[in-house]
N, C-alpha and C positions, 0 to 999 in steps of 0.2 A: 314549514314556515307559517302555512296558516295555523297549526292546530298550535302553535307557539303564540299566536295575536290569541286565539282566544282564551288561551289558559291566562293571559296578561290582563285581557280582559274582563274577565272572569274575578281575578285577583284584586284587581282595583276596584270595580263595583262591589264585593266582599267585605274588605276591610274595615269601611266604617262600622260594619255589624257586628263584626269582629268581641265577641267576650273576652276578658284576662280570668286568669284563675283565680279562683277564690280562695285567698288565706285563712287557713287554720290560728294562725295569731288570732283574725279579729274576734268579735265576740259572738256568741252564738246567735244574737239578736242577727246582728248585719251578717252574718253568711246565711241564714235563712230568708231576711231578705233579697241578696242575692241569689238566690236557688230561685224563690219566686219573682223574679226580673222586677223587686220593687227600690224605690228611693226612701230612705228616710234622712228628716235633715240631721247635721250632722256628718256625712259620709264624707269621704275623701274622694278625690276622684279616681283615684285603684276602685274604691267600691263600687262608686258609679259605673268605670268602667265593665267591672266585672260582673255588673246587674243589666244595664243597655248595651254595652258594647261602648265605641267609638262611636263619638257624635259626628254630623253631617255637617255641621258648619259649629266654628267657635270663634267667639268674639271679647277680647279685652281691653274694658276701660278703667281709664287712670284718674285721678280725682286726687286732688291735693295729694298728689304721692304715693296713692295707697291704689293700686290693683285690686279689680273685680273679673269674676271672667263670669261668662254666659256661655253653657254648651247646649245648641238645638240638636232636638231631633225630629225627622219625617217616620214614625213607623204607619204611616197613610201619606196617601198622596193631602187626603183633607185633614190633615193632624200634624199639631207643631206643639213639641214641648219644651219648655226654655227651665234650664237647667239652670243656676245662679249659685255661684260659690261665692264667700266670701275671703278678703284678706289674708285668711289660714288656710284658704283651701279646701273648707269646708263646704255643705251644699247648704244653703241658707232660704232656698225657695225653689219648688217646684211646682209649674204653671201650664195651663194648657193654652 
């Protein structure tokens, strides 16, 4: 039973770090920034995902009907970076 909490434990502090694989569709630009854990704007959030991982906390606001989302992440305890998509989905700013 214990060694069951901590493999659970384990899993769940994990996750947000968590990478997705990087597609051969996109274009050679964005899978090698992906390879090198960077952002460039533009990206989707598969690419996002597949370059940080899963963010730590995400946040969507609405505005005249139209959806934004913001993904942070902690890779420091003294570091936050706010990820900002626009309406397509796309990454439209990235900020420390």
């Amino acid at each position: 039973m214990q060694i069951l909490t901590i493999c659970l434990l384990l899993l769940v502090f994990a996750l947000p770090g968590c990478k997705t694989a990087i597609s051969p569709e996109w274009s050679p630009r964005i899978q090698e920034a992906c390879e090198k854990g960077q952002l460039t704007i533009g990206m989707t959030r598969d690419q996002v995902r597949s370059s940080w991982g899963y963010p730590q906390n995400r946040h969507v606001f609405t505005t005249n009907s139209v959806s934004y989302e913001t993904w942070v992440y902690h890779p420091t305890r003294r570091s936050t970076w706010l990820v900002m998509f626009d309406p397509r989905g796309r990454v439209s700013s990235v900020s420390q």
